[in-house]
One Martini backbone bead per residue (centre of mass of N, CA, C, O) as a GRO file, in nm:
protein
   77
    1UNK     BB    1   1.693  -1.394  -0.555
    2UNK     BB    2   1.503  -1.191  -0.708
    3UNK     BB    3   1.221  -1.164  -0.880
    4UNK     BB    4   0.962  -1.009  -1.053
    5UNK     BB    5   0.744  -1.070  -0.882
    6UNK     BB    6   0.893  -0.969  -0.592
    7UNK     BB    7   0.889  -0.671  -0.700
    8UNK     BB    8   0.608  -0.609  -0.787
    9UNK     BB    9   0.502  -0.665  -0.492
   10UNK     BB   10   0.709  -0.453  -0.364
   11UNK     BB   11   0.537  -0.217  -0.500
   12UNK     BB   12   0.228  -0.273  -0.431
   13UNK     BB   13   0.305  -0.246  -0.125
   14UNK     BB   14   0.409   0.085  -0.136
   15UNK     BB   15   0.141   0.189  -0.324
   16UNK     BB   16  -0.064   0.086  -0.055
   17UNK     BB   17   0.071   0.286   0.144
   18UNK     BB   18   0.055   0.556  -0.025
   19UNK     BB   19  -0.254   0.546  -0.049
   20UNK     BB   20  -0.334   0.530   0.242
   21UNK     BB   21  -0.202   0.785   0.333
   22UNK     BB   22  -0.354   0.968   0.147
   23UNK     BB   23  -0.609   0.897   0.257
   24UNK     BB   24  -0.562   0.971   0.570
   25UNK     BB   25  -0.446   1.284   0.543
   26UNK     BB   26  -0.550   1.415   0.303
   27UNK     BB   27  -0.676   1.637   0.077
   28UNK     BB   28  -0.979   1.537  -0.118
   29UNK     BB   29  -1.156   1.403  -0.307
   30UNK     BB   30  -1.371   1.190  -0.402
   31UNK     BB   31  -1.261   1.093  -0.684
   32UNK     BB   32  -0.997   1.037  -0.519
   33UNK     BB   33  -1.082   0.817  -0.352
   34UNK     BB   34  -1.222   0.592  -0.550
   35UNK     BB   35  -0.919   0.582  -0.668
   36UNK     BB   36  -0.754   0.478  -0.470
   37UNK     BB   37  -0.955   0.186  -0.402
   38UNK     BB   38  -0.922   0.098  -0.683
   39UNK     BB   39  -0.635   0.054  -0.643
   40UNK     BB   40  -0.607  -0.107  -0.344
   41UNK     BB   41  -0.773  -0.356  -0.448
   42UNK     BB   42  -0.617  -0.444  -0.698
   43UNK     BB   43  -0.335  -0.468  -0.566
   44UNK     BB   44  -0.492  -0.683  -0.323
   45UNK     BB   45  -0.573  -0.908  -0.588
   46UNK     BB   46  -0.268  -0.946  -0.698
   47UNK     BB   47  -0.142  -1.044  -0.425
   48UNK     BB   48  -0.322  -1.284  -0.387
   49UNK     BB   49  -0.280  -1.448  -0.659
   50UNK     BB   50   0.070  -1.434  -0.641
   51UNK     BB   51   0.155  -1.511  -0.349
   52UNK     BB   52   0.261  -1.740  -0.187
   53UNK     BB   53   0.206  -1.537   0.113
   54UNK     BB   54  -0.074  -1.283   0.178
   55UNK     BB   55  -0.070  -1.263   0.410
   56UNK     BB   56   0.242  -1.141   0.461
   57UNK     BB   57   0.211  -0.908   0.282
   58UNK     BB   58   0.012  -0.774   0.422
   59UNK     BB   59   0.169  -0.734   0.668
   60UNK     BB   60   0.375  -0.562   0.486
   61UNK     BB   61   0.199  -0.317   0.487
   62UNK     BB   62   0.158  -0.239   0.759
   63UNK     BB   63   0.483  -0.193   0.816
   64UNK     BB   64   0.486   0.036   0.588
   65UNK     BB   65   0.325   0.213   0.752
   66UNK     BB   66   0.433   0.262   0.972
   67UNK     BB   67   0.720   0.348   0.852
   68UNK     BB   68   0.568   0.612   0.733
   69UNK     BB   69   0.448   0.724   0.948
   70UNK     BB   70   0.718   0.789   1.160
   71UNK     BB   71   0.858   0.990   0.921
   72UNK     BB   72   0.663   1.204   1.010
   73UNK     BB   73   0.560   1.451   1.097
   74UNK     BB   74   0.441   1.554   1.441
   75UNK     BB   75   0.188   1.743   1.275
   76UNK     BB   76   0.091   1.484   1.093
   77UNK     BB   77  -0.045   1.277   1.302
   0.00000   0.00000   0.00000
């Protein structure tokens, strides 16, 4: 059964996957890219201090960019 530990970090990787998709595809302005790097910092600052293996965590960040990158359409990638 799922902590809320695992749930808490499970949101974290979900957030830092959208985020780094919006900073990579989106137009945006310095301000808000700003704002989302010390999001994506924060939340992998926190998954660090949190996670039983930090490393594996970040491994499933990667993955979970992958699966929403090939979900776009694909005039978007």
């Amino acid at each position: 059964m799922a902590t809320t530990n695992d749930i808490s970090i499970a949101r974290a990787r979900q957030q830092i996957a959208d985020a780094e998709i919006k900073l990579a595809l989106d137009k945006i302005t310095s301000s808000e890219e700003a704002e989302l790097w010390q999001l994506v910092d924060g939340l992998e600052a926190s998954i660090m201090k949190r996670a039983a293996s930090p490393e594996d965590e970040l491994e499933l960040i990667d993955r979970e960019l992958e699966k929403q990158f090939r979900r776009r359409p694909a005039r978007l990638r």
